[in-house]
N, C-alpha and C positions, 0 to 999 in steps of 0.2 A: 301579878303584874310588877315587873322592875320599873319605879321611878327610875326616871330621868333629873335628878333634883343633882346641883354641885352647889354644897354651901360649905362656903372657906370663911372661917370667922377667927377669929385671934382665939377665943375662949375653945374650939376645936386642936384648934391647931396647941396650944398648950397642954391640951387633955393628951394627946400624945405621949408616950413612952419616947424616954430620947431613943433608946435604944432602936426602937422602930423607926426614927426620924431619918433614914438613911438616904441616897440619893434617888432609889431608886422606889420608895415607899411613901414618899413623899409630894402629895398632887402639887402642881405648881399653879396659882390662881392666873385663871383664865382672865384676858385682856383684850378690847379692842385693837384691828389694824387700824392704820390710819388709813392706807392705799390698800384695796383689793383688786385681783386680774382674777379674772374667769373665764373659762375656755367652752362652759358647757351654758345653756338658755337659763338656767336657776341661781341661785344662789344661795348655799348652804349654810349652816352653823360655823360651821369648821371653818370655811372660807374667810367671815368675818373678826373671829376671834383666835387666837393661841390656847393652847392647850383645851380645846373643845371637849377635850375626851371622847364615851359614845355616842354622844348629841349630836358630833361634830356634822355627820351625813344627813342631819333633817335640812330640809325647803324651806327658806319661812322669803324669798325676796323670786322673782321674775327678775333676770338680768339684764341689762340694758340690752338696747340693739348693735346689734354686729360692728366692731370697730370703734364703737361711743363709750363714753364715760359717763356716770350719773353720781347724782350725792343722797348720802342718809343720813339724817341728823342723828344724834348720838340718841336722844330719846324717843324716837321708834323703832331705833336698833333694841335698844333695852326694854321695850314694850314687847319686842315681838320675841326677844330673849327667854322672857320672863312665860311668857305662854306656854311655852315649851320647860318650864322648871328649871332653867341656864337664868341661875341668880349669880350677886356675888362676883360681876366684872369688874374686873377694873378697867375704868375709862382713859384713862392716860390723860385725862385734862382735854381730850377731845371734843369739841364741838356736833362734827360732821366727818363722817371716814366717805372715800368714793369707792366708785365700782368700776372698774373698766371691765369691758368686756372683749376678747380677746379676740383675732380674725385674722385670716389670710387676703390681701388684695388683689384678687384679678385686674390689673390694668386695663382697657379698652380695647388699647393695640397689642396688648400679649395675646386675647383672644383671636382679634381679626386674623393673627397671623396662624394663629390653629388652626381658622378657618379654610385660609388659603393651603396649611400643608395638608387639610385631609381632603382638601381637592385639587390637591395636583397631580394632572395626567387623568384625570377623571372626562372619559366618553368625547377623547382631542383633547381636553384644555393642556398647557405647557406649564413649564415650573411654577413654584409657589411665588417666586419673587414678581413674577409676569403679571400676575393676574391683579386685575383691580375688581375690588369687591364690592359693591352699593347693597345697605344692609336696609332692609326694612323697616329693622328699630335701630337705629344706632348703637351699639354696644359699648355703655358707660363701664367703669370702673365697676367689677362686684364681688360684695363682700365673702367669704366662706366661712363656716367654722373652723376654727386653728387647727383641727384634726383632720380636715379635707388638703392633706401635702402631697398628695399626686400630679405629674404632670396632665395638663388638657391632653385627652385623647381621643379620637374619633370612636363613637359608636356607634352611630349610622348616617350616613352619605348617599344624601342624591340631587343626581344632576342631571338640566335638560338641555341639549346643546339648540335643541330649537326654538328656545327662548330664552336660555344662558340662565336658568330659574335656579338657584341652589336650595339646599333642605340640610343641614350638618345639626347635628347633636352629639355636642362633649360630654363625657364624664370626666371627674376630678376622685382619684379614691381617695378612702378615707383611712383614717385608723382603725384598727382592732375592734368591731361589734362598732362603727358608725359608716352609717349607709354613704355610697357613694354619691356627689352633687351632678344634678346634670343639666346640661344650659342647654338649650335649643334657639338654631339663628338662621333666617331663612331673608333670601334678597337676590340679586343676578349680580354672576360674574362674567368679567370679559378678558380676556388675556391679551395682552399690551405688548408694543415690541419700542425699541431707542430708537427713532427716524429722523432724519434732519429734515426742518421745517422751515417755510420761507416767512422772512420778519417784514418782506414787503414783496407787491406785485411788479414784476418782473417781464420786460419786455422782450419779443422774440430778437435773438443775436446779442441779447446782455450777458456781460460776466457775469458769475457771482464772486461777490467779496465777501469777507470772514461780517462784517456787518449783517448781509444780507443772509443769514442761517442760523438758527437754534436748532434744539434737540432737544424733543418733547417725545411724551409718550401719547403714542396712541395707539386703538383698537387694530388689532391681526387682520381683520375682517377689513381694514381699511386702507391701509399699506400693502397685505398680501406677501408673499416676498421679495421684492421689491425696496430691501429696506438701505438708506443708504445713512452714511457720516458726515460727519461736520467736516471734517476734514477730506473728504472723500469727494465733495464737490463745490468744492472753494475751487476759482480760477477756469472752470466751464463753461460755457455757452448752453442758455437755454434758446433748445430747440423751436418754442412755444412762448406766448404769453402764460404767464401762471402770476397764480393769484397769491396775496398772502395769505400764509395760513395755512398755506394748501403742502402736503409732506412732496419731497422733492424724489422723485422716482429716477434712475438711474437712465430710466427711458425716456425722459425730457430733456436729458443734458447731453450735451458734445462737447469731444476739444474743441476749444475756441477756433476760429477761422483766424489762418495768417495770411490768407491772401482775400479780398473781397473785389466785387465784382465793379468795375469800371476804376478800380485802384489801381494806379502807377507799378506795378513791378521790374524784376530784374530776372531777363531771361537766359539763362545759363547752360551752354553747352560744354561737355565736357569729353574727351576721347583720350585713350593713352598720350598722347603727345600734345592736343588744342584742348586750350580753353577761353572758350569767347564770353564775351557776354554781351547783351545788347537790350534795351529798353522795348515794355511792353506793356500793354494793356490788358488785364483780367478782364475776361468776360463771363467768369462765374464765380461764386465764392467757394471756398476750399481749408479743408485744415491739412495737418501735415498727413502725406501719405495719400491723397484725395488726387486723384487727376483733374484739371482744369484745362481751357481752355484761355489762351491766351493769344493779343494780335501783334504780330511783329508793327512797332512803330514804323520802320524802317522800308519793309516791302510791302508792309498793311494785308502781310497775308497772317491766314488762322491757323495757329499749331498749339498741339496737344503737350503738357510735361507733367511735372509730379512736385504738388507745394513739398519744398524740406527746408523752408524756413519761412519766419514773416518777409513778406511783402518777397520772395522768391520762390521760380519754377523753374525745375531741372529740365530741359529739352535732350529725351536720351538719345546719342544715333541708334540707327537703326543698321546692325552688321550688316555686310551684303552676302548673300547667300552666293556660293561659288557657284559660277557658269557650270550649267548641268554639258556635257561634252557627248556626244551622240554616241552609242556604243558602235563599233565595226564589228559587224558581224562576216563570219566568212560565206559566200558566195551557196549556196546548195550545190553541191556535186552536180554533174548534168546523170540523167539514168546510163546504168550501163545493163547493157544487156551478155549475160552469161548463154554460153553455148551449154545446151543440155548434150553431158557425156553418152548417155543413154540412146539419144537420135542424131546417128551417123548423117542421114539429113539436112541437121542444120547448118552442117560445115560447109555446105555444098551452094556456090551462089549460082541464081539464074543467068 
């Protein structure tokens, strides 16, 4: 059996041959760290001291947990040294040396977002940016061993669009001879779209003003397509009472009315050479391009025109279609009767 014994003493180290004393013949006495990092769950001989020699790969400590740092006072280091026949350290004046233990951090939201990219397009859903995910556990920050440097990747994926259930399990690879990590995260997702929202209830034949609209996310299922901008309906006419809160559908708004109904108008004829104008009454409301009706103030009779501006209706004429002129046809021939060459006869009157 090879002892494991390393005894460095002055009265050793004299008994030496200079000649032998070279750089390379020469043990150099082993010494406490002050600071130890380790990347594996134990911790070794070697790890805590310099020049271990072949002692260096025995266990004698369990490593902190993933990411933490722990302390050992310099006299259970030396206790547990000593069991092992590693005499003969120099302590460097050391009290207590630490131990970090070394780790890779998975963030929270670095995962969520693995989540979303290995179910995107997964049985309908749409991009990964879309999707909003509600996790069953929450997914904290978590720790790996330093040799787990692989990107999250999907190992297996499933999803139920009939209750939007998900099932994802990452792996993380490892280094050379350590197994790869693998997380499992289960919750419903639902795929969101940018819809302008109303920031208040909203009366039928109101504008909306830049006030009265945000842009919030909500469920596809809820919007449909039907998805409209902030900017896209600023300055419309809702069609409807709507409430707030409620996403503004492209189907509820209209151009605003420029003419409404018992308002004052200015009714306007126009033909290559006249243009009149004369005062009127709306009797319906209308935006631009809308036919309305409207009552001449004047004769108080009802004519139809076309709003092409606020509070004005174009009265178009109506070309007169040219006098249809009765065709002259000519007369029918009266019958003639032909003498048959054949019956001498016929030539012959009574």
């Amino acid at each position: 059996m090879i002892a494991r014994t390393l005894l460095f003493t002055a009265a050793l180290l004299a008994a030496t041959p200079a000649s032998a004393q070279s750089r390379d013949d020469v043990l150099a006495t082993p010494a406490l760290r002050a600071n130890v990092s380790v990347s594996a769950d134990i911790v070794r001989i070697g790890d805590v001291i310099d020049n271990a020699g072949p002692a260096g790969q025995i266990a004698i400590y369990r490593a902190p947990d993933l990411g933490t740092t722990g302390t050992l006072p310099v006299a259970q280091v030396l206790a547990a040294l000593s069991a092992h026949q590693v005499i003969g350290v120099s302590t460097r004046g050391l009290r207590e040396i630490t131990v970090t233990r070394l780790a890779r951090t998975l963030e929270g939201s670095e995962l969520q977002n693995a989540v979303a990219r290995a179910l995107e397009r997964k049985n309908g859903l749409g991009d990964a940016a879309n999707l909003s995910l509600t996790f069953d556990r929450e997914p904290g920050d978590v720790r790996l061993d330093a040799g787990h440097s692989g990107e999250p990747r999907a190992l297996a994926v499933r999803y139920d669009p009939r209750n939007n259930r998900f099932d994802v399990t990452l792996e993380i690879a490892g280094e050379a001879g350590l197994a790869p990590a693998k997380l499992r995260f289960a919750g419903t997702a639902i795929e969101t779209v940018e819809t302008a929202v109303l920031t208040r209830s909203v009366e039928r034949n109101d504008i909306l003003k830049a006030s009265d609209v945000t842009v919030e996310r909500r469920p596809k299922s809820e919007v449909g397509n039907d998805v409209t901008s902030r900017d896209g309906v600023m300055g419309l006419q809702a069609r409807r009472s709507l409430r707030a809160g409620q996403p503004v559908k492209s189907a509820d708004l209209a151009k605003p009315d420029l003419v409404q109904r018992d308002q004052a108008v200015t009714l306007i004829y126009e033909t290559a050479n006249i243009y009149l104008t004369i005062r009127g009454k709306a009797l319906d409301n209308g935006t631009e391009g809308d036919v309305v009706s409207v009552m001449n103030l004047q004769s108080k009779r009802t004519v139809t025109g076309i709003v092409i501006g606020r509070g004005q209706v174009a009265i178009t004429a109506v070309p007169q279609r040219p006098q249809e002129t009765s065709s002259l046809n000519a007369a029918p021939a009266a019958p003639v009767s032909v003498a048959n060459a054949a019956s001498p006869a016929a030539a012959k009157t009574e």
